[in-house]
N, C-alpha and C positions, 0 to 999 in steps of 0.2 A: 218418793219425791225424786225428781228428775235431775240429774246432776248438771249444770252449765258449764262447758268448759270456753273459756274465753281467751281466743288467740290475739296475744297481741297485735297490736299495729303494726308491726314492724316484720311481725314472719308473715302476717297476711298481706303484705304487699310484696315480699320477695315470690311468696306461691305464687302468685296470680303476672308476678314478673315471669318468674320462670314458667309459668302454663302459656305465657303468648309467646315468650322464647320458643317453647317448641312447638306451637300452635305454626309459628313464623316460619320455623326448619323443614316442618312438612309441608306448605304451603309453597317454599322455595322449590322443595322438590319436586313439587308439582308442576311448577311452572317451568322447572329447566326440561324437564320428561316431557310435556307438551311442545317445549320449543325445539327439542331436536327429535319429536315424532315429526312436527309438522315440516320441519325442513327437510326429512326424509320422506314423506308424500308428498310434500307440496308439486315438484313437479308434473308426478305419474297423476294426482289427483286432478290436477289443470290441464290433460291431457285429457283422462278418464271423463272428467266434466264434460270438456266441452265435446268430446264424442258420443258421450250419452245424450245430450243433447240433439244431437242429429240423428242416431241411432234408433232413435224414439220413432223416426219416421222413414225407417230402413226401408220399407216395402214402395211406400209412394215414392221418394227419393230415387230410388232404384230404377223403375219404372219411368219414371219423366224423363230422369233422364239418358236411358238405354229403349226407348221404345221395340227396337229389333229383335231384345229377348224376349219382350213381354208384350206388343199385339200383335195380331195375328195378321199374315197378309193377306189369306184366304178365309174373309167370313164369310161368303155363300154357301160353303159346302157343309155337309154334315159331318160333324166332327167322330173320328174314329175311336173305337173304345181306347184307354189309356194303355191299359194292359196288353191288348195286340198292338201299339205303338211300341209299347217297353220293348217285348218280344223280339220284335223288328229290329230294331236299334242291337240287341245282342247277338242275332244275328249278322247283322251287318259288320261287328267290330268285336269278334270275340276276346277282346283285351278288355274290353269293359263287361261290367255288373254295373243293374239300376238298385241303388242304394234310398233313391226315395221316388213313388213314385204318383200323385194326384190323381186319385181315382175318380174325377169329376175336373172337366174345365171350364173357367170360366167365361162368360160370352166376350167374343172380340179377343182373347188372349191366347199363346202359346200354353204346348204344354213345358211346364217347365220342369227336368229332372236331377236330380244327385249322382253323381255315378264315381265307383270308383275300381281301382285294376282288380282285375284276376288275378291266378296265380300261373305263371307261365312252366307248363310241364318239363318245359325244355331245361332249365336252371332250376326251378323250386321256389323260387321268388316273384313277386307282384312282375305286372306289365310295369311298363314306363309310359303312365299318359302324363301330357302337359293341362289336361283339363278338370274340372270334377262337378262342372253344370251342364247343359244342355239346353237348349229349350227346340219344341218341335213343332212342326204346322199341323195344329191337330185335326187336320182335313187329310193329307196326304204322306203326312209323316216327313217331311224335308227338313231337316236341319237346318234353323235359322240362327243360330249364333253357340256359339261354345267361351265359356271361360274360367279361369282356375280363381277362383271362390278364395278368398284370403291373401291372394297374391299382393304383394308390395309393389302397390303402381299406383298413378293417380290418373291415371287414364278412365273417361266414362263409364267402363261400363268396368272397370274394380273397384271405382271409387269407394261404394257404399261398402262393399267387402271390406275393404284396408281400413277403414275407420272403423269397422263394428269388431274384427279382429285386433285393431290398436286398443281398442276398448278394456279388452281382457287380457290380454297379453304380451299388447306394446312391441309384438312384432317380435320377441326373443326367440331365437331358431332353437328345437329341442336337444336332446342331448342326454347322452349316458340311458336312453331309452327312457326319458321323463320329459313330459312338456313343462321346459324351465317356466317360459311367460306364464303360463296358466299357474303353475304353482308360486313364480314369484309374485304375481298382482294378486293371490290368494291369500298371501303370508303378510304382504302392506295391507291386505283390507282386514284381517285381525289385526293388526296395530293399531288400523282407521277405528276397529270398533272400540279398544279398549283409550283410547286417544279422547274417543266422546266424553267417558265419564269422567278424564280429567278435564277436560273442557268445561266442564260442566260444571264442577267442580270451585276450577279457580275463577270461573266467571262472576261468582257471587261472595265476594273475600268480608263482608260487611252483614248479619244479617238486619242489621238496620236500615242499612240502605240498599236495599235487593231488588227496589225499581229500577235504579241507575241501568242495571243490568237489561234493560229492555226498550230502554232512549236509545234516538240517534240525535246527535248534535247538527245538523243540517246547516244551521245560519253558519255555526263556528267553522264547519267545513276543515281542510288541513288536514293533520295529522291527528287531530281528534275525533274525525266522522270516520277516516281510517280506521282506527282503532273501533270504534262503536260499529262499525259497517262488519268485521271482523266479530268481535263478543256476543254485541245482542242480536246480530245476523244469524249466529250461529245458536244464540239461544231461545230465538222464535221457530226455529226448526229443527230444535236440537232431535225430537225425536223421529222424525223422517229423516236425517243425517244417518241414526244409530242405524234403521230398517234396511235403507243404501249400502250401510257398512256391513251387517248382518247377512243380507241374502247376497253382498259379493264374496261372501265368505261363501258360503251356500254353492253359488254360483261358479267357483271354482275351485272348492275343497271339498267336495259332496261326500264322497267317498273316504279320505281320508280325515276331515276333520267335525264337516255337520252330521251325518250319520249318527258315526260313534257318538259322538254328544249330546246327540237328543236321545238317543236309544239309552241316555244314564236315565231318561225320565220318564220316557213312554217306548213302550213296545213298538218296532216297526216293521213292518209287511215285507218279508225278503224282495229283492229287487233281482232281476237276472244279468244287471248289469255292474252288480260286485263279484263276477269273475275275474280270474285272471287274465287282461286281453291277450290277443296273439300281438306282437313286432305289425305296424302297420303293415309290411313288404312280405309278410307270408298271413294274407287273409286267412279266415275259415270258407271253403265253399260250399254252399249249401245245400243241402240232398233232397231238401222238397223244396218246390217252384210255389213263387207269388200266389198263382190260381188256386192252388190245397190251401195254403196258410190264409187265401182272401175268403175261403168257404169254410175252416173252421171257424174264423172270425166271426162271422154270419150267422152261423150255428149258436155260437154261444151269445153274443147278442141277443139272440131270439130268446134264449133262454133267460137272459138279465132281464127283458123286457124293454129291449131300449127301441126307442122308435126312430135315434139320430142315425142317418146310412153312413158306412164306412166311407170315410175322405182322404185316407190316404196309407200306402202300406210301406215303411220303411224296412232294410234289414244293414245289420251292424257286425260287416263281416270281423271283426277283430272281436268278436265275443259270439260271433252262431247266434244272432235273436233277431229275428222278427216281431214287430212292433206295427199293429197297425188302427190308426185313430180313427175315432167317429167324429164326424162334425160336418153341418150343412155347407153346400158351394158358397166358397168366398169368405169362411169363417175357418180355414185352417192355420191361424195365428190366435186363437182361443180370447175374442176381442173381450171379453168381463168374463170376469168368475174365477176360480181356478184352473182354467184349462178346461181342455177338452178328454175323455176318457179314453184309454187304449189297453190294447189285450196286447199280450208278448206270448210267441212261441219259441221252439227250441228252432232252428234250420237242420237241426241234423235227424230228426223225426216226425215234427210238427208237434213235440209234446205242450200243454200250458204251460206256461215259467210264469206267468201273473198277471196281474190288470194292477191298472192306477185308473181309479173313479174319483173325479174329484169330491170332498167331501164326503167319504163313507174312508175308514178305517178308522184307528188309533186317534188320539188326539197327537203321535208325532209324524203319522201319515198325512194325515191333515196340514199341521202345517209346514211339512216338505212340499206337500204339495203347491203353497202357497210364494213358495221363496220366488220363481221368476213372473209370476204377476205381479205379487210387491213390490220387485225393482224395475220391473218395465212398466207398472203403473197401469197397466191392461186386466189388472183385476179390479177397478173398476169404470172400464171403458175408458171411451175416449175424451174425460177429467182429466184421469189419471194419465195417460200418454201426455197430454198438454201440461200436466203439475212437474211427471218428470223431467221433460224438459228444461222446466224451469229450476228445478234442483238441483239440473247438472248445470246449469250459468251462474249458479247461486254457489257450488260446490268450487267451481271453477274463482269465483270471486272471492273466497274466505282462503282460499289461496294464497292469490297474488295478495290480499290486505295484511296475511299474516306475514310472508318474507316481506313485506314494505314494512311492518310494524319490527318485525326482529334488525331489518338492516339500518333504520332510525336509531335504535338502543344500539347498535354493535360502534356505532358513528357515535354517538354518545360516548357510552364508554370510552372508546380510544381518543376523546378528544379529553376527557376527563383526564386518563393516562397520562398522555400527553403534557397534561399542562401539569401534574405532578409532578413528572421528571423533570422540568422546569424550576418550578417549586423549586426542588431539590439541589437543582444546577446552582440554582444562585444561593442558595443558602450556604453553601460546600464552597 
């Protein structure tokens, strides 16, 4: 027979007092953790917002409005191979290396190149160029516009640069031999992500009424649609929010923080670009030429059985690797899917150092592979380019609702304050 024990009234009401007391403590906590995560992003993220927003359409953007780097003035002629361009060009300025170079141009446009210094025999150290683009008349090879890529201007033809580098790292100059901006908007975007599940969290304090959480008050407007514009904004998109914060992690902590941490879960396919790099200002130079490294590429393709032709052969002097992508003319931004697939060699023999195929390795190959279609929304086409955009105006707005929401309550309280020591005043 089952024994009953029967708690008074009176301790089952202290229990269940004391379980929302602390129900109430951590719920507080939650909300003060969220209210000075969010004051600490909230700028950098209504930055980051609204230049993902534009970012989204860096290439057309770009292009409208810089025409001189990007059509061509000479479309009559027969466009010269890329490679005897490149060629030419290092000839002509042996201070530069072509750092990326379009094995295919498109009709009516320049060629457009990457370029960064050599190492000058004389000192030991890089050239001093002011530039690190190019674009060329891919008829005759004439240099139609030059400009330094990232530079802080808002002149036409940096514009799109300055915004898509504000993006990531807010312009912070490096230092101590570390790119601060990259690694400070890496280290806010894991607080953005761990910021989500308290969002998430205190949005739903009722589970009785766990609709509320998904209204906007529209007619009442005020400080109440504020606030709903804010919660349930954020909890119709809570999880393309967390994907943003995840692959900005991704995106600029690859190496020291997503790697290691998916590799707790899944095996991942060495990379050749977890070396140790060189100091930008003493490149590596490389000992075999584009034309070997563009024919073993070819070679082993043939062997994968890929049918897409090589589109483009990069090299990374601050780590000796050539890299070079397959993908058809006018599809070298990888528009749906995971990307486009590329073989790496060594520069200092032409050894394999590895391939990224989209979709064939690990399941944490796989989804490495995945992190910058996710955030650029270009894994799947151009939806997804049109949705990011709008996540980053939506990012950009749960912003500004939140400091409007927190500086309501900070005005609150001190009026409350206020009228205490009042209170007090006259009582005394």
């Amino acid at each position: 027979m089952k024994r009953v024990i029967t708690v008074p009234p009176g301790v089952a009401r202290a229990q269940d007092t004391r379980r929302v007391e602390k129900l109430s403590v951590g719920r507080n906590f939650l909300v003060l953790a969220h209210r000075w995560a969010g004051l600490l992003l909230a700028a950098f993220l209504f930055v980051s917002g609204l230049t993902g927003a534009v970012i989204s359409w860096d290439h057309e953007l770009d292009e409208w409005l810089n025409p001189r780097l990007f059509q061509a003035r000479n479309t009559g002629g027969m466009p010269q191979p890329p490679l005897l361009l490149a060629d030419r060009l290092e000839a002509a300025d042996p201070r530069l290396m072509v750092t990326w170079l379009p094995l295919s141009v498109e009709p009516g446009h320049n060629l457009g190149l990457a370029v960064k210094s050599r190492l000058d025999p004389a000192t030991g150290m890089a050239f001093n160029l002011d530039f690190n683009q190019i674009a060329l008349d891919p008829v005759d090879g004439e240099v139609r516009g030059k400009r330094m890529w990232g530079e802080i201007s808002l002149s036409r033809e940096n514009l799109l640069p300055f915004l898509y580098k504000l993006h990531y790292s807010m312009h912070i100059p490096d230092g101590f031999g570390i790119e601060l901006g990259i690694l400070f908007m890496g280290t806010l975007a894991i607080i953005w992500a761990l910021d989500c599940f308290i969002a998430l969290w205190i949005s739903f304090p009722k589970a009785s009424a766990w609709t509320k959480s998904f209204v906007f008050r529209w007619r009442q407007g005020g400080a109440r649609l504020n606030f709903d514009l804010h919660r349930s904004g954020g909890v119709w998109v809570w999880g393309f929010l967390l994907v943003l914060a995840v692959t900005a992690v991704s995106m600029n902590l690859n190496q020291q923080v997503m790697r290691p941490l998916v590799s707790l879960f899944s095996t991942l396919s060495p990379s050749p670009f977890t070396r140790t790099p060189n100091p930008p200002d003493q490149p590596i130079e490389p000992m075999v030429d584009r034309h070997t490294i563009l024919q073993y590429a070819i070679t082993e393709a043939e062997k994968r059985e890929w049918s897409t032709p090589p589109g483009g052969i990069f090299y990374d002097p601050e780590v000796g690797v050539y890299g070079v992508i397959f993908f058809e003319p006018g599809n070298d931004h990888g528009d749906a899917g995971l990307g486009n697939p590329s073989l790496f060699f060594d520069g200092k023999d032409g050894t394999s150092v590895g391939a990224n195929v989209p979709g064939e390795g690990s399941a944490g190959d796989i989804f490495m592979q995945a992190q910058f279609p996710l955030h650029s929304g270009r894994i799947v086409g151009l939806p997804g380019r049109i949705f990011v955009s709008l996540m980053g105006l939506l990012v950009a707005m749960l912003s500004v609702t939140g400091v409007i929401i927190w500086q309501k309550k900070r005005w609150a309280r001190k009026k409350t304050y206020e009228g205490s020591r009042r209170d007090i005043a006259v009582l005394s």
